[in-house]
N, C-alpha and C positions, 0 to 999 in steps of 0.2 A: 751699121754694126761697127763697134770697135775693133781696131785692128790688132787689139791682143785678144779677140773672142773667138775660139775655134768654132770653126762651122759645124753644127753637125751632119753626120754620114748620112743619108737616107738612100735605099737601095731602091731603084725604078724595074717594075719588070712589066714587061709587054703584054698584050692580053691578046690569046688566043680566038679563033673565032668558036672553038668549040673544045672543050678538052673533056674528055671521057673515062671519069673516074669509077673504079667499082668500090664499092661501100657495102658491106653486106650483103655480096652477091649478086647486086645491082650495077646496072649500067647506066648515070646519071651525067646527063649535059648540062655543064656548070663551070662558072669562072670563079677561083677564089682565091681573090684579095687577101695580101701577105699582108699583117697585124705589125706595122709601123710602130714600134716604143716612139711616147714624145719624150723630149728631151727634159732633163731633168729641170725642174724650176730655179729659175735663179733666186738666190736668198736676198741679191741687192734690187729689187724691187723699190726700195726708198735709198735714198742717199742719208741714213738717220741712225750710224753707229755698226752698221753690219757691213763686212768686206764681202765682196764677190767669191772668196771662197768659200764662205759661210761663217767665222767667226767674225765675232764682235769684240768692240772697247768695253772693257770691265770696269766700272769707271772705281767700282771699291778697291780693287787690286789690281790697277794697271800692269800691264807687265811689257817690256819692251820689245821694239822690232828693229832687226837687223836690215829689214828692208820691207818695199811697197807689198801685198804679198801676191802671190803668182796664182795661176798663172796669164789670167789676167789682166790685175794692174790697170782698172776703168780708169776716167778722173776721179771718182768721188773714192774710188781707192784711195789716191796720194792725199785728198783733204779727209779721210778720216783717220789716214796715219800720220798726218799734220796732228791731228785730235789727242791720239792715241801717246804721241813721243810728250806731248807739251803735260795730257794729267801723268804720266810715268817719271817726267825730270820737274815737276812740283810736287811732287808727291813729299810729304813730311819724313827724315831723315835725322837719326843721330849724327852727328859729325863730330869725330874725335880730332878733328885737325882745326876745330873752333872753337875757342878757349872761352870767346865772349856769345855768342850766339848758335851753341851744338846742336838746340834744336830748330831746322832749318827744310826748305824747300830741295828735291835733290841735287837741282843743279848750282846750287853755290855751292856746295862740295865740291867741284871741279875745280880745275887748277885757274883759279884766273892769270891770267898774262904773262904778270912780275913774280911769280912762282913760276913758271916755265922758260923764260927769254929773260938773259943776263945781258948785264956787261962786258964789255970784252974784258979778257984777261980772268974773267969770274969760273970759280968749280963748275963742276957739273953741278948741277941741282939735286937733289933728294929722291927718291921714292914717290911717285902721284900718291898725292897731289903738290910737290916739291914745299908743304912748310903750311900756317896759317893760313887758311879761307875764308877769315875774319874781313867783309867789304871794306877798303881802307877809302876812303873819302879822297884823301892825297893821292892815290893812283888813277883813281876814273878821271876819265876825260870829258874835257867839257865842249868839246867842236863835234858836230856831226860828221859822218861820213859823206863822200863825197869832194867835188872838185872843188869846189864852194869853204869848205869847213869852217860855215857856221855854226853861231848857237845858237839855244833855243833857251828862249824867256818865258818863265812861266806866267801865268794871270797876278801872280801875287811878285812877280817881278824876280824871281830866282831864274837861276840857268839848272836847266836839265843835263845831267853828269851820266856818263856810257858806262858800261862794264864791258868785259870778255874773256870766257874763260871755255876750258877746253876740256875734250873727258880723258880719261887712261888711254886706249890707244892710240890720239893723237899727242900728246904727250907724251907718251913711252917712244914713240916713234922720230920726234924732233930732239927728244934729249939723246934717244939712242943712237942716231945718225950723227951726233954733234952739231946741231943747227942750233944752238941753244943762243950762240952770241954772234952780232953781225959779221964778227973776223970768221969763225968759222960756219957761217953759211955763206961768206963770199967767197970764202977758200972753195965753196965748192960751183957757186955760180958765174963767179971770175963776172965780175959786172964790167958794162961797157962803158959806164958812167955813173960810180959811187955815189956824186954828189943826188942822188936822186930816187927817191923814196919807192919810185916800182924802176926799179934799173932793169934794162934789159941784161937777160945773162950771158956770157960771151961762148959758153959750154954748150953742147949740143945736146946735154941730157935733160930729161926731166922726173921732179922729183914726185912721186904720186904716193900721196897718205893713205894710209891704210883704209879698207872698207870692209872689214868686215869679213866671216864665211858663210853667210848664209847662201844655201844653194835652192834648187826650185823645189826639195821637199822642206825644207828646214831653214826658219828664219835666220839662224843662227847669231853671232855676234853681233854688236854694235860696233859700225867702222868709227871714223874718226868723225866728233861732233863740236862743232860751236856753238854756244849761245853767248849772244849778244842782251845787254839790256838797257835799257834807259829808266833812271831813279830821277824822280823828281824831288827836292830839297824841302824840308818844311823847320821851322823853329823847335828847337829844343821841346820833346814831348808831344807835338801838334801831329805827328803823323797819323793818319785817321786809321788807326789799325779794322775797326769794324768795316772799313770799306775799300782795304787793299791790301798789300803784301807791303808789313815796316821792314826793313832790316834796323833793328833798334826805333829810336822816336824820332828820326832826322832825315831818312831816305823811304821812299815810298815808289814801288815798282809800276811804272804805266804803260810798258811795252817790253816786249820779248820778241827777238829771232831764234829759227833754230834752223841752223842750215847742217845735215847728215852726209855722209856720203856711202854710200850703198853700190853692192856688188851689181847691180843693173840699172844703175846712174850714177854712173863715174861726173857728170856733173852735177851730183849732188843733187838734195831735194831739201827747198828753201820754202818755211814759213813763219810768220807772221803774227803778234797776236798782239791784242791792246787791251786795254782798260776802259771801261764801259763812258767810265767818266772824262776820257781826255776832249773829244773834239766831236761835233758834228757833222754831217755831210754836207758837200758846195751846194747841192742842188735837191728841191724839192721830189719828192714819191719814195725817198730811199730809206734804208732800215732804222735810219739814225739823223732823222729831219734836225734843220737847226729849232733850240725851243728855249726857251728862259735858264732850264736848266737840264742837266745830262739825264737821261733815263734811271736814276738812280737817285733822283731826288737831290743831288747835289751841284753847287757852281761847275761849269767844265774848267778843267786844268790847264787848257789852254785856247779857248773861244771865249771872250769879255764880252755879251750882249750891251754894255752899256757904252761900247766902244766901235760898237758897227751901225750905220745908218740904220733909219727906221724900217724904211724898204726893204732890207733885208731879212726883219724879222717877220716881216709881212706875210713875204714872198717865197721867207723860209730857202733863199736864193744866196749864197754871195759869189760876187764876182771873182774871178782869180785871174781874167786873161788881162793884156796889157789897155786893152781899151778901157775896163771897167773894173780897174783893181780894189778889191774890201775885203778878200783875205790873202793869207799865203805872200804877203808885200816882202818887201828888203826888209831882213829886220837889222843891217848894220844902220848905226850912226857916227858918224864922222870918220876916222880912217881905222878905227880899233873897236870901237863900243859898239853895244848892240839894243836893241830894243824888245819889247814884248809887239809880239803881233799876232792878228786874230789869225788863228790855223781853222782848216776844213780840210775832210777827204774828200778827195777830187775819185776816184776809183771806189763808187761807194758800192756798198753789197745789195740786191733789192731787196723794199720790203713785205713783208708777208708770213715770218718767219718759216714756222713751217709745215707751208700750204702745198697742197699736192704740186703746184709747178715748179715749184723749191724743190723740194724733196724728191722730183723723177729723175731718176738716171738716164741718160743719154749719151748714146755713144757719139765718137767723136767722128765728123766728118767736116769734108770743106765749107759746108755752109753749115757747121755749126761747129769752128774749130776748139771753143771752150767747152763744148760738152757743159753746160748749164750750169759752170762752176761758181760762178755767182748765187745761185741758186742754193745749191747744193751748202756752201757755205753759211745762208743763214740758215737751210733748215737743218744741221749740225747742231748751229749753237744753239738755237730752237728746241733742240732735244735735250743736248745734253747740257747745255748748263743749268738746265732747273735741279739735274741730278747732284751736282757738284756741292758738296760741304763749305761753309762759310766764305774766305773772301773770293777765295775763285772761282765762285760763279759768277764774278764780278768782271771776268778777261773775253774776249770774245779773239776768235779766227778772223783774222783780215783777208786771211790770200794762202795760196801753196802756188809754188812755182819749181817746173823744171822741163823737160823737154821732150817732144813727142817721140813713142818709140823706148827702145831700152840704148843706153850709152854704155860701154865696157868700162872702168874704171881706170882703167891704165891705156887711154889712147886722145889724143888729143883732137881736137872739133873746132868749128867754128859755127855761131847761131847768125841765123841770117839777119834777124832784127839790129842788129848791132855792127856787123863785123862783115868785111867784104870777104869775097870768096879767100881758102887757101888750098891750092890746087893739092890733091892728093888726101884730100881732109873731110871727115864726113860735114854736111850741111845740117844744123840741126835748128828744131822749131819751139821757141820757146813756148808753152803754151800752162795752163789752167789759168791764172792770171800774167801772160807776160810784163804787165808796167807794173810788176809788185811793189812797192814802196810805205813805210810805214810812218803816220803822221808824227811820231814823234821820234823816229829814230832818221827815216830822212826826208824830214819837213819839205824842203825846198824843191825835191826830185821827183814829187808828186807829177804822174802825167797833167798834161794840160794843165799845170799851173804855171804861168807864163809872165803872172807881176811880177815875178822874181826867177832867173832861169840861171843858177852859178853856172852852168855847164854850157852854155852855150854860145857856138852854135852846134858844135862837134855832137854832143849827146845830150840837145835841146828838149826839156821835159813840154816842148810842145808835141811834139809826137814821136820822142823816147823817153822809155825810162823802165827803172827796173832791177832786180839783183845782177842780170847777166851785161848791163852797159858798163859794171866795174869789175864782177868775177867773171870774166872771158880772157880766152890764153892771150890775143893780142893788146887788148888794155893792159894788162897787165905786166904780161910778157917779164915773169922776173923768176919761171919754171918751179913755182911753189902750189902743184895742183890750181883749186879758183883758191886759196885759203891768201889771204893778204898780211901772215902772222909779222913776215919779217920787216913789213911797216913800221912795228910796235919798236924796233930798236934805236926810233929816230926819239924816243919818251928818255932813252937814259941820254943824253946829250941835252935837250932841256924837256924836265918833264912838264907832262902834260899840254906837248905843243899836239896839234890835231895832229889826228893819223886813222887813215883809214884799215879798219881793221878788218 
C-alpha cells in the first residue's frame, strides 16, 4: 500500500455463543453479522490519464495545477501531472508581448532569462513578462548543463541551442526582492567567493521562491515554474514544421523540462519530455529500439545509422560503457571544438505501450521503490498522444522526478543519493525515475553512460545521475531554493559562455 493511502476503518465485533433476539414476539437463537460497506473503488485503477482523486487530463482544455493532487499523491499521480502541466504550458496562446510570432505555445510567453536578470547597475525590469518573448537566437545557449558544459551536434552537424524562461510568480518574486542583477543578489548572499558561478553564501538565510496556495481541498495557484528547452538549428525555411514545434523556419523544439514547485514539494517536481524523433534507446526490448529510422518515419536528430558499426544495428545494442564505447563518446575535439556523436538513452521506458503491466498502479514499497514508473510512463503516452492535435503528439514523457513522502516548501533537506548526511535535516529519497536525465538537454549525464563521464568521479554517471546531483542545497549551496537563476549573470560578462541554469 502507498504510504499516502489511508487505510480503511473496519470495525471487528466478537461473536457470541448464542444471542437471543425477539423478532415478532419470537425468541430466536442467531448470530448476526454487522453489514461491512467496502471501500469505495479507486478510479486509478490504470495509470492512463485519471488521478487517484478521480479527475482527469482534459486533454481539449487543459487546465492547470498548483500541485500533485491530494490526498494521495500515488507515483502515476506526479507522472500524470507531469502530462497534465506540459499539454497546459503548450497549449496555443495569443501573446501580446510578441511582435514576430503572437501566435505561440504558452510557455514562450514566459519571461525567458534576459527579460528577468540584468546587468548590474541596470532598472528594474518591466511588468512579466519584463519586454519581447520573441526566442532571440543570440541569447540561447549553446553548452549543456552540467559540470562538463558541453555541446551537442546534431546529425546534420549544427549544435543544439538552450532556452529558459520563467512564469509570473517566480519573476514577480526575483524582480520584487531585487535579485534581478548579480550586485544586488550578492548584496543579499554576501558570497564567500564571487569568483565562482554557485558561490557559497556567507548569510545564514535562505531564499525560498514562491509555491504556490494550493491547499489539500484546492489546487490553487501555480507556484514558481521553469522550463527549460533545447531547439535544434535547421537552414533557413527547412524546419519541418509537420513534424515539430518551429519557432519561425530555423529552430525546431526536441526537448522540454518542466521543473514546479509545489506546496507539498518544496523540492520541487521535475519532468522531462522529448521528441519522438531525437534518439533511440542503448539497449534492445525497449519502447524506442535502435531501427534505420525514428518511429516517425524520419532520420533521428541525433543517432547517424551510418556512423555506428553493423553490430549494433543487428543487436539493436550500442555500447556506452568505457569497455565497449559506440555511443554517448566525447564529443570534444582538440582543446575547443566539438564533434557530432551517436546519442542513445541509457534510462529507457519499457516496451508494450499500454499493456496491462504498464498501465497497473502499484503502490510504492521497498521492493518496488519506483511503483512501476517506467510502466506507467509508456502507458501515458500510449493513451494520450494518440489524443493530441498535430505536432505534439509527436513529444513523449521521459521521466518525473521528486522525492518520497511530501517536503514543506520553505525547509531545507538533504537526498541521500547524492549528498551525505546534514545533521538536524530531513533524509529524503529521490524516487519515480531518480537518474532522470534528458538525452538532449543532458546528453553526457545519462546514468551508466560511462564513454564519456564530465563529472567524474565526484557525481560519476556510472552509478549517479540525475536532477537532484545539481539542484541539491549542498551542490549548490548559493541559498537560491534548487533554481540555479543567478548562474545566468556570468552570460552578461561574456555572452553565451555555459551556464547552468
Amino acid at each position: 500500500m502507498h504510504p499516502f493511502t489511508p487505510r480503511p476503518t473496519v470495525r471487528r465485533f466478537a461473536k457470541s455463543s448464542l444471542v437471543l433476539m425477539a423478532l415478532g414476539g419470537l425468541s430466536l437463537g442467531c448470530t448476526e453479522e454487522p453489514k461491512v460497506e467496502p471501500p469505495p473503488p479507486n478510479p486509478q485503477t490504470l495509470c492512463s490519464g485519471t488521478f487517484s482523486d478521480g479527475t482527469s487530463i482534459d486533454v481539449e482544455s487543459p487546465q492547470p495545477l498548483g500541485d500533485v493532487p491530494l490526498p494521495e499523491q500515488s507515483f502515476c499521480d506526479f507522472h500524470t501531472f507531469a502530462w497534465n502541466q506540459f499539454l497546459y504550458l503548450t497549449q496555443t496562446v495569443q501573446d501580446p508581448n510578441d511582435p514576430v510570432f503572437p501566435t505561440k505555445p504558452r510557455f514562450l510567453s514566459y519571461a525567458p532569462w534576459y527579460n528577468m536578470l540584468q546587468p548590474n547597475g541596470a532598472a528594474a525590469p518591466g511588468a512579466f513578462p519584463g519586454g519581447a518573448t520573441t526566442l532571440q537566437v543570440g541569447k540561447l545557449d549553446n553548452k549543456q548543463a552540467g559540470g562538463g558544459q558541453d555541446e551537442l551536434i546534431d546529425v546534420s552537424g549544427n549544435t543544439v541551442l538552450y532556452d529558459i524562461r520563467f512564469n509570473a510568480p517566480m519573476y514577480d518574486f526575483i524582480v520584487g526582492q531585487n535579485y534581478f542583477t548579480q550586485a544586488d543578489y550578492y548584496a543579499f548572499c554576501q558570497p564567500t567567493d564571487p569568483s565562482q558561478p554557485f558561490t557559497a553564501c556567507g548569510n545564514t538565510e535562505q531564499l525560498w521562491l514562491p509555491w504556490g496556495n494550493g491547499t489539500p481541498t484546492s489546487m490553487g495557484s501555480m507556484g514558481s515554474v521553469e522550463v527549460k528547452t533545447a531547439w535544434r538549428q535547421f537552414p533557413a525555411n527547412d524546419c519541418p514544421a509537420s513534424q515539430m514545434y518551429c519557432a519561425g523556419s530555423g529552430l525546431g523544439l526536441i526537448a522540454l523540462h518542466i521543473a514546479q514547485k509545489t506546496p507539498t514539494h518544496g523540492e520541487w517536481v521535475w519532468a522531462s519530455f522529448e521528441h519522438l524523433g531525437n534518439t533511440p534507446d542503448c539497449a534492445a526490448g525497449s519502447s524506442t529500439p535502435i531501427a534505420p529510422q525514428s518511429p516517425l518515419g524520419t532520420p533521428w536528430a541525433l543517432f547517424d545509422p551510418a556512423k555506428v558499426p553493423a553490430s549494433v544495428m543487428e543487436t539493436k545494442t550500442c555500447g556506452v560503457t568505457a569497455a565497449n564505447p559506440q555511443c554517448n563518446l566525447d564529443p570534444h575535439v582538440g582543446t575547443s571544438g566539438f564533434q557530432q556523436v551517436n546519442v542513445c538513452r541509457t534510462d529507457a521506458l519499457p516496451a508494450g505501450g499500454a499493456s496491462a503491466a504498464n498501465c497497473a498502479v502499484v503502490g510504492s514499497s521497498t521492493q518496488d521503490p519506483n511503483a512501476n514508473s517506467g510502466g506507467n510512463v509508456s502507458c501515458l503516452n500510449a493513451t494520450l498522444r494518440p489524443k493530441l492535435a498535430g505536432i505534439w503528439q509527436n513529444y513523449q514523457l521521459i521521466g518525473t522526478l521528486w522525492t518520497k513522502g511530501t517536503q514543506p516548501p520553505d525547509q531545507d533537506f538533504w537526498i541521500s543519493l547524492f549528498q551525505s548526511a546534514k545533521p538536524g535535516l530531513p533524509e529524503k529519497t529521490a524516487v519515480g525515475f531518480p537518474n532522470l536525465a534528458n538525452s538532449a538537454l543532458e546528453t553526457y549525464l545519462q546514468i551508466g553512460s560511462t564513454a564519456y563521464d564530465p563529472n567524474a568521479p565526484g557525481l560519476s554517471n556510472a552509478n549517479k545521475a540525475g536532477c537532484f546531483g545539481c539542484h541539491n542545497p549542498v551542490a549548490q549551496d548559493s541559498d537560491t531554493d534548487l533554481s540555479h537563476f543567478p548562474s545566468k549573470f556570468n552570460d552578461f560578462q561574456s555572452p553565451r559562455v555555459p551556464a547552468e541554469p
